[in-house]
C-alpha positions in Angstrom: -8.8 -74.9 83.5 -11.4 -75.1 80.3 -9.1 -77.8 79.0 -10.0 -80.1 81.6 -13.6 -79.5 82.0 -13.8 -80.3 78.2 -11.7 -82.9 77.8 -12.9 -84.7 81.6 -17.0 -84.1 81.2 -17.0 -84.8 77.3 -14.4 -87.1 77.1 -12.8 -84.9 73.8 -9.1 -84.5 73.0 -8.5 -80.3 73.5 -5.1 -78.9 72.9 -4.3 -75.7 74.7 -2.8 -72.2 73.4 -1.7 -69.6 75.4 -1.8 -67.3 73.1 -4.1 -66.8 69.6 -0.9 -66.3 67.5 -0.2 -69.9 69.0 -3.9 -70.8 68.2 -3.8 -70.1 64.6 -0.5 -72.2 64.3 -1.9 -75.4 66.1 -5.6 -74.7 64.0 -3.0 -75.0 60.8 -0.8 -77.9 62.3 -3.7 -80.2 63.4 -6.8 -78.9 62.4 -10.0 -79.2 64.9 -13.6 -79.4 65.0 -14.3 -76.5 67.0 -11.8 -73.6 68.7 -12.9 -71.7 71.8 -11.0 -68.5 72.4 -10.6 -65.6 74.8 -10.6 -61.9 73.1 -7.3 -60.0 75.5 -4.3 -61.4 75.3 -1.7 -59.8 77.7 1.0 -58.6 75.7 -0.1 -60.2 72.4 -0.3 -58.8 68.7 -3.4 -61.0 67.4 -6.7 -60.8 69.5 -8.8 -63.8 70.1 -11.5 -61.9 67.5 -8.2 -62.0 65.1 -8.3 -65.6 65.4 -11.8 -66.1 64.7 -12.1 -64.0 62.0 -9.4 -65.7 60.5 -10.1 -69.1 61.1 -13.7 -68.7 59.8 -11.9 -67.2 56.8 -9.8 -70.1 56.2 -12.1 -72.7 57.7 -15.9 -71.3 57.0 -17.8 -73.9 59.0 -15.7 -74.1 62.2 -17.8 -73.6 65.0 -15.9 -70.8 66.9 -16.9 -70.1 70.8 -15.8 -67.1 72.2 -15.4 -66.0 76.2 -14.8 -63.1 77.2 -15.4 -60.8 80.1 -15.8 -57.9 76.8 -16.7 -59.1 73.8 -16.3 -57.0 71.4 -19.7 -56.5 69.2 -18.2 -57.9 66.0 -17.4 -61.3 68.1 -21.6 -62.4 67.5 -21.4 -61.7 64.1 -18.0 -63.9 63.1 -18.3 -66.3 66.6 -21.0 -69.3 66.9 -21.7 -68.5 70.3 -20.2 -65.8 72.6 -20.2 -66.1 76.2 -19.5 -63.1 79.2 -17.1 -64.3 81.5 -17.7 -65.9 84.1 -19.0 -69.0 81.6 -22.0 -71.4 83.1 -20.1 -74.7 82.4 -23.2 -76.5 81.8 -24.6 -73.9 79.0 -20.5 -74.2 77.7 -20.5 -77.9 77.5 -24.2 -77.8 75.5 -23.0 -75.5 73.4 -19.8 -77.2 72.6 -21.6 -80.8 72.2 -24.0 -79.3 69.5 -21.7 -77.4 67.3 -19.4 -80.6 67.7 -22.1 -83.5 66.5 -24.5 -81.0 63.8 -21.2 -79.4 62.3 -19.2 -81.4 59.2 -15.5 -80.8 59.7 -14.3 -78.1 58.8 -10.8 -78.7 58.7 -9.3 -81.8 57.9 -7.6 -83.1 60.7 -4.1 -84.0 60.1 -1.3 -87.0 60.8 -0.4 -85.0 63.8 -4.2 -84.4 64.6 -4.8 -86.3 68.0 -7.1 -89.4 67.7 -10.6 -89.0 67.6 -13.2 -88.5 69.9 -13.9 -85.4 68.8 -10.7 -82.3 68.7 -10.8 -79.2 70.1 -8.5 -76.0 69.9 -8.2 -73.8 72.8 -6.4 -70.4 72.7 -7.9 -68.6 76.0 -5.9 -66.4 78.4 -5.4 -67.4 81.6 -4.2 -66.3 84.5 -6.5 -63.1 84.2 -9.6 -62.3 85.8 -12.3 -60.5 84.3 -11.1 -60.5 81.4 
């Protein structure tokens, strides 16, 4: 689970969404410093490229990480970083420690916002392969 290797190796506070219509509600609820997001979502009306798009719209200096087993082309044009599945942690966990420490926030965290270190939004599919 990506939650886990975030939140054990960097030591950050990552909620999870199973789906990026549940991403863009927690990314309004509690804010975050960075959101990492699939692109297919079984059975789902937004794709994970909806939710970046939309939460660099909103929010124009959160990073946004995308993996995907097929990005589509816009994804490196609206995402910070776009990664083929399957994802080297290591390069992940670089990645997500730069855009983390050189980025200001970009959205306010809120009351509900967990406690710092560092928050992290994560709307990626799961229980998919390939994909």
């Amino acid at each position: 689970m990506l939650h886990l290797l975030i939140s054990g190796a960097l030591g950050y506070s990552v909620i999870h969404a199973a789906t990026a219509e549940e991403g863009w509600q927690l990314l309004q609820r509690h804010g975050a410093d960075l959101l990492i997001t699939d692109h297919c979502f079984t059975h789902a009306a937004m794709t994970g490229l909806d939710l970046a798009a939309r939460a660099k719209a909103a929010y124009p200096t959160l990073p946004v990480v995308m993996i995907s087993g097929d990005p589509p082309e816009e994804a490196a044009r609206i995402c910070d970083q776009v990664y083929l599945k399957p994802v080297d942690p290591g390069a992940l966990l670089d990645t997500i420690t730069r855009l983390v420490e050189t980025t200001p926030a970009a959205h306010p965290l809120t009351p509900d916002s967990p406690p710092f270190p560092p928050f992290l939004l994560s709307a990626v599919a799961t229980g998919r392969s390939g994909r």
